[in-house]
Backbone bond lengths (Angstrom), bond angles and torsions (degrees), N, CA, C in turn:
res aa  C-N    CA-C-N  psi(-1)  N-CA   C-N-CA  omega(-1)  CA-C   N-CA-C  phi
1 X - - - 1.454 - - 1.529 108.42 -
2 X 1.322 99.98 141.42 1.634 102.42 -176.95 1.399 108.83 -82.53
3 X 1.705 120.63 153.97 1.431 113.29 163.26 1.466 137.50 -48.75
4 X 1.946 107.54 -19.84 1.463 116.44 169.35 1.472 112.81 -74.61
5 X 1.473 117.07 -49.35 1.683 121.23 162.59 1.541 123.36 -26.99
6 X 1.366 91.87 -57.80 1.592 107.86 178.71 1.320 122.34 -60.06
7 X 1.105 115.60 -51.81 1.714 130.43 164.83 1.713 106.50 -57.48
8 X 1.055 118.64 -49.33 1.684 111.55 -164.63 1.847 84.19 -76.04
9 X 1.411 128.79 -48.39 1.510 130.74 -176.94 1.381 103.07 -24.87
10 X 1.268 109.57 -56.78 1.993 122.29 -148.43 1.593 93.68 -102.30
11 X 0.903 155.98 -41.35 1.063 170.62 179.33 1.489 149.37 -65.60
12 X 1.471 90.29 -99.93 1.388 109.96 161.47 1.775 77.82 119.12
13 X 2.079 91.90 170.66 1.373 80.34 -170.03 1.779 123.42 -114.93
14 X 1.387 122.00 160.50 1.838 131.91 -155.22 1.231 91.95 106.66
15 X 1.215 153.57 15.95 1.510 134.64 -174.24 1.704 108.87 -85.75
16 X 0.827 161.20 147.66 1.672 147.69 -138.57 1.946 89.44 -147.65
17 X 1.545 101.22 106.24 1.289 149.53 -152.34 1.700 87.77 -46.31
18 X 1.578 117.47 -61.19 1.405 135.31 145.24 1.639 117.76 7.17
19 X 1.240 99.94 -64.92 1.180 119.23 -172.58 1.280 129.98 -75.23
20 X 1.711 111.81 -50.15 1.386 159.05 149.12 1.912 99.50 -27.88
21 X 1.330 104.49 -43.29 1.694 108.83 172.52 1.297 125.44 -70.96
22 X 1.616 91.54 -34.63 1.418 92.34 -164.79 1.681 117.18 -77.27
23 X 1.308 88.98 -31.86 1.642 105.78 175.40 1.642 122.19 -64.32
24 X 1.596 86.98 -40.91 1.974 96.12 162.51 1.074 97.63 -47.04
25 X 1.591 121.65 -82.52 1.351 122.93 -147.25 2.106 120.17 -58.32
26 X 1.188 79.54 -20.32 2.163 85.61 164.49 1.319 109.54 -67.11
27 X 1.355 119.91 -55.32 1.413 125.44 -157.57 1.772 90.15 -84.25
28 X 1.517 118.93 -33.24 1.870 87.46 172.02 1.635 123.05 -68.94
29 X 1.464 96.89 -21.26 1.570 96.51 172.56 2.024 134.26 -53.43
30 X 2.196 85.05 -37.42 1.173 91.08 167.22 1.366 132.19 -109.38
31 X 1.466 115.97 38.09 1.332 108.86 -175.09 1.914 98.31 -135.16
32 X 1.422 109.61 175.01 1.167 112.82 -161.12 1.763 109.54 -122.50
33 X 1.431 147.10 -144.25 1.116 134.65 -171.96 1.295 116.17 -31.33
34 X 1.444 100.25 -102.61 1.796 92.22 -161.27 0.620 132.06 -109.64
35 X 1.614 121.83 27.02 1.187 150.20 130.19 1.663 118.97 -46.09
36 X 1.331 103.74 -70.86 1.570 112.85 147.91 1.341 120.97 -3.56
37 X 1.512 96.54 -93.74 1.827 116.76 171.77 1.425 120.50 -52.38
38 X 1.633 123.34 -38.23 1.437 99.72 140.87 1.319 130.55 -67.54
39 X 0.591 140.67 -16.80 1.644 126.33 149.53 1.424 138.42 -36.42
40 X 1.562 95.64 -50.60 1.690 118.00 158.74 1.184 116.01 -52.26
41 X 1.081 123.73 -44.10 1.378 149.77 -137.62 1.797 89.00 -95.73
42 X 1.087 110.15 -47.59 1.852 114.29 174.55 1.413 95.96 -69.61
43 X 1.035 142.89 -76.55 1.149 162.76 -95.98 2.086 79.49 -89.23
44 X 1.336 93.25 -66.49 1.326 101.35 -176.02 1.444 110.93 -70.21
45 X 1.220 147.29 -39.47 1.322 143.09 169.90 1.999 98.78 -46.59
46 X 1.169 126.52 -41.88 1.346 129.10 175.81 1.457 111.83 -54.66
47 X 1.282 130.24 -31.78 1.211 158.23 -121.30 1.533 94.30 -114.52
48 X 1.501 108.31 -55.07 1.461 131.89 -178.92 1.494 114.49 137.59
49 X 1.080 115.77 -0.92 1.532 114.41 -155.92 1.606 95.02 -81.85
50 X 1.752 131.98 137.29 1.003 105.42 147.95 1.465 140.60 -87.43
51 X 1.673 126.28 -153.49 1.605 109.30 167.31 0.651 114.52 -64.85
52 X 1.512 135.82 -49.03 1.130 131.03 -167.13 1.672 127.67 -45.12
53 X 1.475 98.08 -38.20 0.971 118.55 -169.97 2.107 103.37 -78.01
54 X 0.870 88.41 -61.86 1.602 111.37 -177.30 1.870 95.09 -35.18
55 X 1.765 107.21 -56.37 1.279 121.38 174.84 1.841 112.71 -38.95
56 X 1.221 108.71 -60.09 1.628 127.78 -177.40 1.710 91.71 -56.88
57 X 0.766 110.09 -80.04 1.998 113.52 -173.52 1.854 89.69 -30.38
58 X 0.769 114.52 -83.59 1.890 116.42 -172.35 1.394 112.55 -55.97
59 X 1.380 129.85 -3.53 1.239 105.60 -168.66 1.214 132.32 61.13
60 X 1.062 114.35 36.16 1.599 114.48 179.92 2.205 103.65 -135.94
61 X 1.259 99.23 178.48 1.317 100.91 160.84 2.036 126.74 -87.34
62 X 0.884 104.37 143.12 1.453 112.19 -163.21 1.957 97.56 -69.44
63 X 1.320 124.01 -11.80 1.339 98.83 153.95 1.398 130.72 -100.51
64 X 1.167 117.96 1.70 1.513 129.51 140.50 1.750 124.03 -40.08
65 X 1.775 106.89 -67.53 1.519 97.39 152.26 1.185 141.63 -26.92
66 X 1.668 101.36 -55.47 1.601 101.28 173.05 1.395 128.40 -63.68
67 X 1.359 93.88 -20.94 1.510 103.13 -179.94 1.853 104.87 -57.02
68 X 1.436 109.39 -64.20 1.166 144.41 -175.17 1.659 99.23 -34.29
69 X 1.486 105.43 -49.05 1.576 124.36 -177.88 1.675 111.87 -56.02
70 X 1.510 104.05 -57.27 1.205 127.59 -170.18 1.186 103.12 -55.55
71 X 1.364 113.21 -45.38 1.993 96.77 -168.11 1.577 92.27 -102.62
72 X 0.964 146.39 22.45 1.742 152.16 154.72 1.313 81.82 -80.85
73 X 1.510 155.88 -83.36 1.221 138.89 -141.30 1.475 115.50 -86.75
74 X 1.797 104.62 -9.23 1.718 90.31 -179.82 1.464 78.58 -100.32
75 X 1.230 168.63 62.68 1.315 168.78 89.91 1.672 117.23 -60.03
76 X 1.417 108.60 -43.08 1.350 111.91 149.60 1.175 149.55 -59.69
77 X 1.447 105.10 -51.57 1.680 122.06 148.79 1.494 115.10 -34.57
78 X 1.242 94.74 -70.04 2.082 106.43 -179.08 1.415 92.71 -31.38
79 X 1.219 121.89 -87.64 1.427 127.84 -144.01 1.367 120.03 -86.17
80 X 1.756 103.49 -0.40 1.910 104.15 173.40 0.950 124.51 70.20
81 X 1.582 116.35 2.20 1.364 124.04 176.51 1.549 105.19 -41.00
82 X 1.451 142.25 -70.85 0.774 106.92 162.64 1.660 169.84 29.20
83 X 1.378 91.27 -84.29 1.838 114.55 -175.27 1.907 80.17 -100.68
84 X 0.667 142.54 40.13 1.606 123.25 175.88 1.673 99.52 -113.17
85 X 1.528 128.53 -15.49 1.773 157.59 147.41 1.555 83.83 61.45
């Protein structure tokens, strides 16, 4: 996934990357497995990293990440963390 994917994914797009961190980094504070690690998993795709890559660092397979991703953003979605600015 590209860094523009990733940003429009979590987001939508004008969101100021800055910001986009800071909000990751709350919601990794409050969440737990792999929810958690998707979190990381954004955090660093923002960063530049792709899955693939992200995958290799953890030892795992890169659709596992996404997995990891997927329920980090419907955990985000749910709760609007997000739009809460």
């Amino acid at each position: 996934m590209e860094l523009a994917d990733a940003l429009r994914r979590i987001s939508g797009d004008g969101v100021d990357v800055r910001d986009l961190l800071q909000v990751l980094a709350k919601a990794r504070n409050q969440y737990r497995g792999v929810a958690r690690k998707g979190v990381q998993a954004l955090e660093m795709q923002v960063c530049g990293y792709t899955t693939r890559e992200i995958a290799e660092l953890y030892g795992v397979r890169s659709n596992v990440v996404a997995a990891w991703v997927s329920r980090a953003r419907q955990m985000l979605k749910k709760e609007r963390t997000l739009s809460a600015g």
